[in-house]
C-alpha positions in Angstrom: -17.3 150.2 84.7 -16.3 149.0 87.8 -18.0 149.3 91.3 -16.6 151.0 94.0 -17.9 149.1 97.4 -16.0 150.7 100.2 -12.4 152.3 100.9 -10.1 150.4 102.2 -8.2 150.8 105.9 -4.3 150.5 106.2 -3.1 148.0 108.5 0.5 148.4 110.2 2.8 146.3 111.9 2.5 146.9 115.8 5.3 147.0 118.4 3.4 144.9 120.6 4.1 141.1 121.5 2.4 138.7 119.5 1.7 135.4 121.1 -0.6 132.6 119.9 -3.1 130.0 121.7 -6.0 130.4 123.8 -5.9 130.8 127.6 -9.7 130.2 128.5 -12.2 129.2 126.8 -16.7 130.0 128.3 -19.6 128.8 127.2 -23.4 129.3 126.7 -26.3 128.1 125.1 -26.9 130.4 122.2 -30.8 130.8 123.4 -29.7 132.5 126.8 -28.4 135.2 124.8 -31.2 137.8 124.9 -29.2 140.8 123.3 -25.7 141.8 122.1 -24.6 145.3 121.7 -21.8 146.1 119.2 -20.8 149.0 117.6 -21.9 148.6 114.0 -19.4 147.8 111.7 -16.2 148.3 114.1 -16.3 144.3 115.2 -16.7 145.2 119.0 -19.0 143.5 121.3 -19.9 146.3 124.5 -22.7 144.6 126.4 -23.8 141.1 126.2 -27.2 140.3 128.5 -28.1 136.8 129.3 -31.6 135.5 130.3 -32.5 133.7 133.2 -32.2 130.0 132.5 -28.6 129.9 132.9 -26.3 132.0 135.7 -23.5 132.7 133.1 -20.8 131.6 130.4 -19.3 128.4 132.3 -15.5 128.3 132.1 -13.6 125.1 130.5 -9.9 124.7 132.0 -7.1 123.5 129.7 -2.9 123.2 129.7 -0.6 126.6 128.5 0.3 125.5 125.0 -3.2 123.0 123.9 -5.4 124.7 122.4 -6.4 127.3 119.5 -8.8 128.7 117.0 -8.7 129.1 113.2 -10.7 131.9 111.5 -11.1 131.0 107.5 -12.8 133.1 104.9 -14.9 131.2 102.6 -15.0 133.5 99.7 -17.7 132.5 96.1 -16.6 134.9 93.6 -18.6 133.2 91.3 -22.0 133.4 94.0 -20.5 136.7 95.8 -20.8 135.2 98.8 -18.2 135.3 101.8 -18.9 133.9 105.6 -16.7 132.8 107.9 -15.9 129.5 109.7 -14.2 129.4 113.2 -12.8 126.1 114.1 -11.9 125.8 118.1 -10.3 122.7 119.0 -9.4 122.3 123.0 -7.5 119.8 124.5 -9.1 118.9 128.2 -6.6 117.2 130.3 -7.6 114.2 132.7 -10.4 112.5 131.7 -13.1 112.1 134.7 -16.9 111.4 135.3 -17.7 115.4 136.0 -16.1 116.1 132.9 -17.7 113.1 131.0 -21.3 114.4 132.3 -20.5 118.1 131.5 -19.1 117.2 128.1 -22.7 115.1 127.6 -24.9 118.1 127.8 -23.0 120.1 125.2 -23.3 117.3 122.7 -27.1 116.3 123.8 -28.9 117.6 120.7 -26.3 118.9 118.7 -26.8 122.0 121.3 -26.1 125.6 119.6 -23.5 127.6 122.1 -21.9 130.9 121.9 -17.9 130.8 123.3 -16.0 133.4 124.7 -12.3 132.4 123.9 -9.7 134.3 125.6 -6.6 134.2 123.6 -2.9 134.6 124.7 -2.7 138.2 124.1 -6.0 138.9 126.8 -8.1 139.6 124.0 -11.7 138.0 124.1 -13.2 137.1 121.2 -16.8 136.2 120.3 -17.5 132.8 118.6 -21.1 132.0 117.2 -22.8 135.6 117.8 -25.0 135.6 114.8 -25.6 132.0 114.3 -24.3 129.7 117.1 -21.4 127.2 117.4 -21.5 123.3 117.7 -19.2 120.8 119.0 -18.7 119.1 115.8 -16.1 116.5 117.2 -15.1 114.9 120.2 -12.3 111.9 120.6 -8.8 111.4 122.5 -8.9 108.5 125.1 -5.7 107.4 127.8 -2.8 107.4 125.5 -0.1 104.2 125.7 2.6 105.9 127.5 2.9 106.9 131.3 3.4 110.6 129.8 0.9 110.4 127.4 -2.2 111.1 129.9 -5.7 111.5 129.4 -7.5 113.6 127.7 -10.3 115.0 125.4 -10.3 116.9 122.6 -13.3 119.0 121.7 -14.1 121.0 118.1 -16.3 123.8 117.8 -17.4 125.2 114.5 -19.7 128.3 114.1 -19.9 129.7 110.4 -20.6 133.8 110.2 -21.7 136.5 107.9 -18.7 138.7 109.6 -15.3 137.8 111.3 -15.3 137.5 115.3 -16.2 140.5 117.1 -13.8 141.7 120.3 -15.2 141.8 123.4 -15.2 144.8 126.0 -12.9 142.9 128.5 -14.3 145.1 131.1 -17.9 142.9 130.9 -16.3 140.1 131.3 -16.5 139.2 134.7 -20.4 139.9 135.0 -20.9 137.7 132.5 -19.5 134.5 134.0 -21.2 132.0 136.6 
């Protein structure tokens, strides 16, 4: 006898434009998230309140066509166990002192953060909501060439008991500093 855990939802091919990569990225400590209100089960994120040690999600600025996220399933069907990992990896043009500084305090302490990304298609999508992200790696340098510039390049890595949630984009802007 088999058991029978839950129906299952078609899923059709849209008309709509598809377009991959990430247009902004925000961040925030996880710990200055007091409360997030979703609508259970449905994956969508309609209020999101912040304490007061911080004024808001700060915003990291990258280049059209640098920068991405992958969403895996790690699936145990020998355990039963499925979570899921988000990798975001963003490319930060021009290396600088302000950046060098800001880039310190997200790595002091392997700091837990919760990231907004923004992806091409102006949907915003919630990274780390049940158990925080990490930058988990940090490297680039000058380049050799002339046309090689600057640059950093910055992982962050949450793993989660669900996929992302989708963000009202209507809270978005009372949410940033």
């Amino acid at each position: 006898m088999s058991i029978t855990c839950n129906c299952l939802d078609e899923i059709l091919k849209g008309c709509d434009n598809n377009i991959g990569g990430l247009k902004a990225a925000y961040f925030l400590p996880y710990n200055e998230v007091t409360s997030i209100g979703a609508t259970a089960g449905e994956g969508f994120v309609t209020s999101l309140t912040i304490g007061t040690g911080c004024d808001g999600f700060v915003k990291y600025e990258f280049n059209k066509n640098s920068s991405s996220y992958v969403e895996e399933a790690n699936i145990d069907l020998v355990n039963g166990s499925t979570f899921y990992t988000v990798t975001t990896s963003l490319m930060i043009p021009r290396r600088d002192l302000d950046k060098r500084n800001a880039l310190a305090l997200v790595a002091a302490g392997q700091q837990e953060l919760i990231i907004i990304l923004q992806d091409s298609n102006n949907i915003f999508w919630l990274q780390g909501k049940d158990n925080g992200a990490n930058l988990t790696a940090q490297g680039e340098g000058s380049g050799v060439a002339r046309a090689d510039g600057s640059k950093y390049s910055l992982t962050f890595t949450s793993e989660e008991p669900e996929q992302m949630y989708v963000i009202d984009a209507t809270i978005i802007p009372a949410l940033l500093a």
